[in-house]
Phi, psi and omega in degrees: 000124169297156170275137142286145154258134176318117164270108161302128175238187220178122161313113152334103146340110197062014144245031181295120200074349197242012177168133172239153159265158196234148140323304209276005180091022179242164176236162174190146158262128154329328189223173187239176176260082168198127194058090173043027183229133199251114182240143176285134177278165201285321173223125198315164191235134189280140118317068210307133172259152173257188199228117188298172167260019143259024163089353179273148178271175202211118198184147190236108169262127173251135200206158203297343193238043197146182172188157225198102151266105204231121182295157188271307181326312182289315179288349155295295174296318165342284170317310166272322195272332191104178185281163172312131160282144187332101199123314175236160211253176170287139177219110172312172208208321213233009171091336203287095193286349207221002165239111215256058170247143218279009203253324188270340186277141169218160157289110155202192197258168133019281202280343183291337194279322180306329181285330196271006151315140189274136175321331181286323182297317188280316176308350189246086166318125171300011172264159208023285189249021168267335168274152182302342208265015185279147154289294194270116124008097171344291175298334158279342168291316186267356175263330169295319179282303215279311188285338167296310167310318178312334201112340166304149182261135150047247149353293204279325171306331168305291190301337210262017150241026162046036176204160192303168168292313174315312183288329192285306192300297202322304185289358166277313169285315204238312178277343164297334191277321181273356172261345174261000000 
């Protein structure tokens, strides 16, 4: 025989009546939109969260006199836990990014969660074509350093790679160097 588990909810801080939260990691909204007059619904509405590209959800609250884009981990803990203490950040407990139940979440800082990583992970630097935000190529890199040795400037390397003079040095300096 399955169990259920209870969810608890719990009012959004500065969203109070306009939104709640679950233990499990879910939002729902409290009010409708209609025709500009903000009415209570009969019954709540799940929130679909959207997804960052490190794998954390997300969800944009609204109300007549704001709005607030918020990791759902963070409205969790915020909510059951309290505001963040001076310093630390939301930390999955299980690695997990996408699972936003108040049982995986804790406050902690910066270096404990890096530290309290699984090896595959901690192996895996967020640098050069490993970060999401990247442009340039481990290999456009090291072709950007051989043409800055020849005597081409800058400037012109920026253009024939469609990124600022500024993205060229940095990556000359800092990312040519760490791949060979």
């Amino acid at each position: 025989m399955r169990r259920l588990i209870a969810e608890n909810w719990l009012p959004v801080s500065g969203f109070e009546g306009w939104y709640e939260v679950s233990d499990l990691g879910r939002v729902r909204s409290l009010m409708t939109n209609s025709k500009s007059n903000y009415v209570e619904r009969r019954t709540p509405l799940l929130i679909a969260a959207g997804k960052r590209k490190d794998g954390r959800g997300g969800v944009r609250l609204r109300k007549k006199d704001g709005r607030r884009r918020v990791g759902i981990g963070v409205l969790v803990l915020e909510t059951f836990r309290g505001a963040a203490p001076s310093g630390t950040e939301c930390s999955h407990i299980n690695e997990d990014p996408s699972d936003d139940r108040l049982c995986n979440l804790i406050w902690e800082s910066h270096r404990d969660n890096i530290l309290r990583r699984s090896p595959e992970r901690a192996s895996t630097p967020y640098r050069g074509e490993n970060n999401g935000r990247a442009i340039i190529s481990d290999i456009q890199a090291l072709e950007m350093a051989e043409l800055k040795r020849s005597g081409v400037r800058s400037v012109d390397i920026a253009v024939q790679y469609c990124v600022c003079r500024e993205a060229v040095d940095y990556n000359i300096r800092n990312r040519a160097r760490s791949v060979v």
